[in-house]
N, C-alpha and C positions, 0 to 999 in steps of 0.2 A: 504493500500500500504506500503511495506518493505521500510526500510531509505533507501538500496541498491537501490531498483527500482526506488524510487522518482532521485537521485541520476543519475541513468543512463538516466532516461527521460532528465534529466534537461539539463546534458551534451549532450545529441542529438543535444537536443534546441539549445545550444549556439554554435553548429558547423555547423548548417544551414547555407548556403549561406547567407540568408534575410539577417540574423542576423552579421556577418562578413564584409558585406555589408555596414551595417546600421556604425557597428563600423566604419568603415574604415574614412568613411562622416566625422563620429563624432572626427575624428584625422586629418581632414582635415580643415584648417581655410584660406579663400581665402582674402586677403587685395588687397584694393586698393592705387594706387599711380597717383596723380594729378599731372600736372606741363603746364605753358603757351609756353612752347618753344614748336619746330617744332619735330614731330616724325622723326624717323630712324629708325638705328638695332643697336643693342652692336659694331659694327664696323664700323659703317659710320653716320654722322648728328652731331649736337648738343651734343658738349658733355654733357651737362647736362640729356638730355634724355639715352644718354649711358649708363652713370653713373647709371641710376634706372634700365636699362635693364640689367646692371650686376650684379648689385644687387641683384636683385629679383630671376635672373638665383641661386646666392651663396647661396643666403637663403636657398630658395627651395632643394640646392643641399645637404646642409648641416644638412637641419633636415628632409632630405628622403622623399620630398613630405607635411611634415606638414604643412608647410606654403607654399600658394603658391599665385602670388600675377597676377594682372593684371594694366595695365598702361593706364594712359589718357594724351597724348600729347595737347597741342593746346589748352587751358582749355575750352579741350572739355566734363570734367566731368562735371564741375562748372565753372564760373566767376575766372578770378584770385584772385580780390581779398578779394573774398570768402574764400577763403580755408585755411587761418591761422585762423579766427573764427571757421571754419567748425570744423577744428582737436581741437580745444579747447574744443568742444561741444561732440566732438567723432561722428560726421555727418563724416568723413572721416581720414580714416586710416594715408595717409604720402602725405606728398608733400615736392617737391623741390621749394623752392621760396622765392626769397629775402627778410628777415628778416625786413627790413623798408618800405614796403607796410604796415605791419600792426601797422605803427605807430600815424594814427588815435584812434588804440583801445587802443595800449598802449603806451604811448611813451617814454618809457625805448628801446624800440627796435629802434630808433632810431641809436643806437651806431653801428650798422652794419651798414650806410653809413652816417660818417659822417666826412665831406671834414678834410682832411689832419691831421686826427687822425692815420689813417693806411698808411704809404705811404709804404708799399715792403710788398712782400709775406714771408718773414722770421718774418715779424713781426706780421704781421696776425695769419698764422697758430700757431706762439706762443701763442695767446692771449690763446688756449684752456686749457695749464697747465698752466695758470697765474691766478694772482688775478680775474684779468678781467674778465678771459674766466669762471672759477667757481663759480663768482657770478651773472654772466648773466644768466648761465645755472642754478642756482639755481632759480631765478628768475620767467624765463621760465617753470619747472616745477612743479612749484606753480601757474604758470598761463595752466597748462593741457598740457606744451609740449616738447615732450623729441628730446632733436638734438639726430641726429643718424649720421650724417656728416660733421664735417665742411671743408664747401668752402668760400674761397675765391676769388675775380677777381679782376681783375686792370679793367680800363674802360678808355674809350677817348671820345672826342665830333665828331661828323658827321656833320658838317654844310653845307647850299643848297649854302652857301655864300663864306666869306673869312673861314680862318682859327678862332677859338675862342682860343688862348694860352694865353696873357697876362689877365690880371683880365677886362684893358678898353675895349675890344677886343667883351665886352658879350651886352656892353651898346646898348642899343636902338633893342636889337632884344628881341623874344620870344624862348625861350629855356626851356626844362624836366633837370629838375636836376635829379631826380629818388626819392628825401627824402626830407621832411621839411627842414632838416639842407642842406642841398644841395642846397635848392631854396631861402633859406636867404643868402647865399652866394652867389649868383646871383644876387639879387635884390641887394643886397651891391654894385656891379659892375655895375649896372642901369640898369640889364634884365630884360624883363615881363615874368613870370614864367608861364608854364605850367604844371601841375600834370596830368599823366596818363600813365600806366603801360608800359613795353617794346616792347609787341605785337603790342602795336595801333600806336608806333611813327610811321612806315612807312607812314600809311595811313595821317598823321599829318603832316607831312613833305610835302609828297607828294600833299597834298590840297594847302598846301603857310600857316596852320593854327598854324606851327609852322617850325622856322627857322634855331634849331639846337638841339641835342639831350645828354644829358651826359649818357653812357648806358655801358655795360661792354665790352671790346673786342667779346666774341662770340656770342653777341647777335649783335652789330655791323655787324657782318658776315650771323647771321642766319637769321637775318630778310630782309636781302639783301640793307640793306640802302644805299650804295652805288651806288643803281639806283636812288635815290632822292640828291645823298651829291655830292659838289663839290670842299670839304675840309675836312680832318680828322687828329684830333689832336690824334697822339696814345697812349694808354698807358704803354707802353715799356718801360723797363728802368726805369723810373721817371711818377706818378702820385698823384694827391692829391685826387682821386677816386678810392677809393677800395668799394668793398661791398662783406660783407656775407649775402652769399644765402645759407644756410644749405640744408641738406636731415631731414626733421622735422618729427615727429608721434605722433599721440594723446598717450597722455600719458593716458586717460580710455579704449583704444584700447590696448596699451601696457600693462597696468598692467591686461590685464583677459589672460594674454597668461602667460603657463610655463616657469619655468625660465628656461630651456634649447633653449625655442624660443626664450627668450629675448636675451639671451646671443650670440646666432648664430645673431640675428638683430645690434645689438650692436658692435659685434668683426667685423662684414661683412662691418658695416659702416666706423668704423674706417679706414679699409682696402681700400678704397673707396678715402678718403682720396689724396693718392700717386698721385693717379690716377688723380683726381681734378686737384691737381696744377699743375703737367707738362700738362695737356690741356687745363688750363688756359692761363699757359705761351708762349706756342705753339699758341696760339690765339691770344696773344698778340703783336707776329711778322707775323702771316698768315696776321693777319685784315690789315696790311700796303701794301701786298704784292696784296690782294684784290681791294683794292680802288686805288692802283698805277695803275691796269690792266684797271680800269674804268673811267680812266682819271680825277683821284682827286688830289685835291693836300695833300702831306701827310708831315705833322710836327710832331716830337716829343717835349717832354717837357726836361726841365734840372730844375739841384735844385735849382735855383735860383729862377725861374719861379715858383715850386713848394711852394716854402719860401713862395713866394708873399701872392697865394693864401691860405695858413695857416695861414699867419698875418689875414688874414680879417677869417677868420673863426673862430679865436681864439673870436676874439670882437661879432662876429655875431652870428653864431650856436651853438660855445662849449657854449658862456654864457648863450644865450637863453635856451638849452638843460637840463645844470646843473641846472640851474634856475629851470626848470618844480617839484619837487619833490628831496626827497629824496633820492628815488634810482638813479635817473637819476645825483645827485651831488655824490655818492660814484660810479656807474658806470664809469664816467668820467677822477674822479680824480684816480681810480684804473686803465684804460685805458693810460693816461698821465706817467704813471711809464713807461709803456714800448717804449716809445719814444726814 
């Protein structure tokens, strides 16, 4: 057979449908994305479920189809809090989910909720070009996990009871802080703490198994707790509960894609971003306007009140915290600059 001939067979070959076909597959890589909140659509629900449905729309848009992703509301792919291990392991592509659920595994990640370290949204979203924000993130992946968004929320308490605003205010009930450092500054105040993720307070409330909840504004709203609450402390204005929830991704998932996927995953999260905090902030005045409808009674905090509950945090959580390790004593004290 002629070089010419081989040549032309070969080129038949590789403009076969099969074969063009098979390519196409092979330029196609489908991710998934985890998260415990209530599904919607890119314009209505949760924003935090938006947030990934627009995302995924950007991605997809932006590398023509190579990425293309699919979403689990409700964790209804896995366990909540499964899924910071799982993206460690490369068991699952991205999830949206509060950064101190996994502070059992690691408790460096506690510094995402931890009481009245972060009081505003100007000072959060700073933390990312700060000391803070670049050695957490370094941190992270080294531990398998690349943020691909930071979020942040303000947060209030929903109680079945009176209102919870002063620090005495916590004594003698059972209450979720959301984080280690959260629930030692509870028990400070003489609460009995309860640990368990945002989905299950309804059901926890709603039993009498617990009597008041610290959770972010829009999870306040989406999980509808205001059929269980007969008092809501908001987070408006003035909070000593903020928490980052990122848009996370296994970093062994991350690093098998091109860098032109990465770069579209990465700029698409950033952008992501904007969007975050005015829906956070928007939540933060909707969730008063919710539980006024449903006959709660609704308090805010002022900086006084805030002051309080950072004195006992200072003694309680930040030492304890610092105390655990290394990292967790230079996380801290790089955190404390931006106060």
């Amino acid at each position: 057979m002629t070089l010419l001939k081989r040549r032309a067979i070969l080129g038949a070959i590789a403009a076969s449908p099969l074969l063009s076909l098979q390519s196409a597959w092979a330029q196609t890589t489908t991710l998934k994305i985890s998260h415990q909140f209530p599904g919607g659509s890119m314009t209505e629900g949760d924003f935090r479920d938006r947030l990934c449905r627009m995302f995924a729309t950007e991605v997809e848009k932006r590398t023509k189809g190579g990425l293309k992703f699919e979403i689990y509301p409700g964790s209804s792919l896995m366990k909540t809090n499964s899924q910071f291990s799982a993206m460690r392991k490369g068991a699952l592509d991205l999830s949206l989910v509060p950064l101190s659920y996994a502070g059992g595994e690691l408790p460096e990640v506690n510094i995402g909720l931890m009481p009245g370290l972060v009081t505003s949204y100007e000072q959060g979203y700073g933390w990312k070009n700060a000391e803070v924000g670049k050695e957490l993130n370094r941190f992270l992946l080294d531990k398998g996990i690349v943020v691909v968004s930071w979020i942040w929320q303000a947060g209030g308490v929903a109680s079945r009871t009176k209102p919870i605003v002063e620090p005495e205010d916590a004594k003698g009930l059972k209450i979720r802080g959301g984080s280690r450092e959260m629930d030692l500054i509870l028990k400070a105040a003489g609460a009995a703490v309860v640990s368990l993720p945002s989905n299950e307070i309804y059901a926890a409330m709603q039993t009498g198994a617990m009597d008041a909840a610290l959770t972010s504004s829009t999870s306040l709203i989406s999980f509808r707790l205001e059929e269980v609450s007969k008092s809501l402390t908001t987070g408006r204005g003035k909070s000593y509960w903020f928490m980052f929830e990122p848009l996370m991704m296994s970093k062994a998932i991350f690093d098998k894609l091109g860098k032109e996927h990465q770069a579209a995953i990465m700029t698409v999260g950033a952008e992501m971003e904007g969007f975050a905090r005015k829906a956070a902030q928007l939540d933060d005045s909707l969730v008063a306007a919710v539980y006024q409808k449903s006959g709660a009674k609704v308090v805010d905090l002022n900086e006084a009140t805030v002051k309080r509950w950072q004195a006992i945090a200072r003694t309680t959580a930040w030492k304890d915290y610092g105390e655990k390790n290394d990292n967790c004593a230079k996380l801290l004290k790089l955190a404390e600059k931006t106060l």
